[in-house]
C-alpha positions, -999 to +999 in steps of 0.1 A: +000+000+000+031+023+008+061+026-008+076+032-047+070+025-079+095-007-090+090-028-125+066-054-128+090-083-127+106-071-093+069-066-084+061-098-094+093-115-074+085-094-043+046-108-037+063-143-043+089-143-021+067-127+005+035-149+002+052-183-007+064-189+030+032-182+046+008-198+025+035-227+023+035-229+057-006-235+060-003-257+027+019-283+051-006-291+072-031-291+048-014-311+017+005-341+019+014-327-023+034-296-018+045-297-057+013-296-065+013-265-036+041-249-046+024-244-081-006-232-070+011-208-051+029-196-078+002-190-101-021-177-081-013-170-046-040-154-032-069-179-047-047-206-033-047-188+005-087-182+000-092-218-008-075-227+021-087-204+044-123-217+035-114-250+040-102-241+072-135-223+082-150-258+072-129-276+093-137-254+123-174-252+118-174-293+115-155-295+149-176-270+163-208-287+153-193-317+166-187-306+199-220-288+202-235-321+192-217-344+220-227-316+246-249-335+277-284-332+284-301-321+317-332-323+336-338-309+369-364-304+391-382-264+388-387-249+425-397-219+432-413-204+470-448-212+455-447-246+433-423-277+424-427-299+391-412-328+398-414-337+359-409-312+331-416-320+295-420-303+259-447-316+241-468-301+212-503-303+232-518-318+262-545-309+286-577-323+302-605-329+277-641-336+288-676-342+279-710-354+294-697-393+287-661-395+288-627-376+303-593-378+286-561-365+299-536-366+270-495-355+260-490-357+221-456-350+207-433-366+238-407-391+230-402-425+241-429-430+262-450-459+267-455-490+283-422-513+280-420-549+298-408-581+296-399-608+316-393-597+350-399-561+348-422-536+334-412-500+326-436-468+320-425-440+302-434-407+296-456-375+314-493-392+317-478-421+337-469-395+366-508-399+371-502-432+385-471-422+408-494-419+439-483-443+468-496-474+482-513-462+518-526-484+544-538-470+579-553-484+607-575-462+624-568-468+662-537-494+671-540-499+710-577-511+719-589-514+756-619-535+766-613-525+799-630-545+830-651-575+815-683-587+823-688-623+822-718-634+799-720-599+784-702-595+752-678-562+745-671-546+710-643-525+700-638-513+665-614-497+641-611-493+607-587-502+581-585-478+550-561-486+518-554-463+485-538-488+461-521-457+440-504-471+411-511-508+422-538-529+402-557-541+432-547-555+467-553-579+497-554-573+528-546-607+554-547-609+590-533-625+617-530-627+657-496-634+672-516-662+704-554-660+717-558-634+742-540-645+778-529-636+809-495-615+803-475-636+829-491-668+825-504-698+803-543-694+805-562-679+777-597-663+764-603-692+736-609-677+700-644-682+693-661-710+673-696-685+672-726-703+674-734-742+679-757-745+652-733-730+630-696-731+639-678-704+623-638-710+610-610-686+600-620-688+567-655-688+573-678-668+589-706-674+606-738-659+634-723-655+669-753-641+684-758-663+711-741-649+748-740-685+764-709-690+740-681-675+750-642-668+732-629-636+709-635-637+672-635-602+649-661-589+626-656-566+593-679-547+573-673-523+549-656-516+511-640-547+494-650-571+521-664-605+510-704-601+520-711-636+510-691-648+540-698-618+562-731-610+558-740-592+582-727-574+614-738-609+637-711-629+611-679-634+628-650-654+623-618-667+647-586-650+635-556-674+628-525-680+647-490-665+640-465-697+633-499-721+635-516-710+605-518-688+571-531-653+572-568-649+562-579-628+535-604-597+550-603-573+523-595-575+487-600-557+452-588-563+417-588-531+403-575-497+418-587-484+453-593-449+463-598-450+504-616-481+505-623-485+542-637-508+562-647-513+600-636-544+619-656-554+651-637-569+678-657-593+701-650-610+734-670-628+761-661-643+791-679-673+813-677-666+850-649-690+858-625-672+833-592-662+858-587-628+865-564-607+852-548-586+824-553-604+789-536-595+755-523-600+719-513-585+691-531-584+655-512-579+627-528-568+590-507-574+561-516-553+531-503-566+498-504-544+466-513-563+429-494-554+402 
């Protein structure tokens, strides 16, 4: 740009000796051929340095898409003082749709969702399956009962109630057991469990009227959702609870499907002759509630 006026072949050497080295230099890292270099740069020096350069700028742009591409993916919980979405997706649509006979709750445009199983496992993917992420409750309603002083040939109730949520389970049972009949606390003698009437004796698998106060022992009662009604009809149906080590646990509520707060009220009975011993008698009842799946 500066400078004097010289002849065209001293112009002509000057550019060559001055451009050759550096476009040389790129063309050795770029060209195992550097006759075939050294001709182009001869010829036309500056074409040969644009070509270059733009393969360079291809170069970088493939390693930068490269990278970009290999770069992780995240997901994270979103908190703020006021809400938390455990789950965060992109979709194209979703909502709750609803009319007078039907409700749908819907996620188009998610990837890989679904239901995936096979032997041994079963996996669902994808946002609408967080509907079914709701735990597997099971309360007891009162778990120390007192019957207090007894009152031979007068029977004495206690109750409490059982309530179960299945959540993502497909149905449930519920089993029961007692650890010994009721007994003295320091010694061998025992309340019998009940065998309910004598026209009728009732088993722990089959229930059956105890109605009659000249028969004495301690037996249970339930009444409520997702109880068996053919084998407790009614409130006067009762049945002997098995023994822990003895015997299997006996079915007292069960559904196939899913369960919202199905409860149901179990009716503890005892009655006492008037040569049962004095004294402080106890046990333990355990419920076992088993999810389906």
């Amino acid at each position: 740009m500066f400078g004097y006026s010289r002849s065209h072949q001293a112009q002509s050497l000057t550019v060559s000796l001055f451009e050759r080295p550096s476009i040389q230099s790129i063309s050795n890292h770029l060209s195992s051929n550097l006759n075939i270099t050294n001709k182009l740069t001869q010829k036309t020096p500056y074409l040969y340095f644009f070509k270059h350069f733009r393969l360079i700028l291809v170069i970088l742009l493939f390693c930068l898409f490269t990278l970009s591409f290999h770069q992780p993916a995240y997901a994270d919980t979103l908190v703020s003082p006021s809400f938390e979405i455990d789950m965060s997706t992109i979709n194209i649509t979703g909502g709750n749709k609803s009319s007078a006979s039907y409700k749908l709750s819907d996620t188009v445009g998610q990837t890989i969702q679904g239901r995936f199983d096979s032997a041994g496992y079963i996996v669902k993917a994808g946002f609408q399956y967080i509907h079914s992420i709701t735990p597997f409750t099971f309360t007891i309603s009162n778990l120390d009962l007192n019957y207090g002083n007894l009152v031979p040939g007068t029977p004495s109730l206690l109750t409490n109630i059982l309530t179960i949520t299945t959540g993502s389970a497909f149905g449930y049972t519920v089993r029961a057991i007692e650890d010994h009949p009721l007994r003295l606390s320091n010694a061998l003698t025992t309340i019998p469990d009940t065998s309910c009437d004598l026209a009728s004796a009732c088993t722990q698998t089959d229930a059956t009227v105890w109605a009659d106060n000249g028969r004495y022992g301690f037996g249970y009662n339930i009444q409520g959702s997702d109880v068996d009604v053919s084998d407790f009809v009614d409130n006067t149906y009762f049945r002997p609870f098995p023994i822990q080590d003895t015997d299997s646990p006996a079915v007292v509520m069960s559904k196939a499907g899913i369960a919202t707060a199905s409860a149901a009220t179990v009716t503890y009975k005892v009655n006492v002759s008037g040569s049962q011993a004095a004294g402080v008698y106890q046990n333990n009842i355990q419920y076992i509630a088993i999810p389906s799946f």
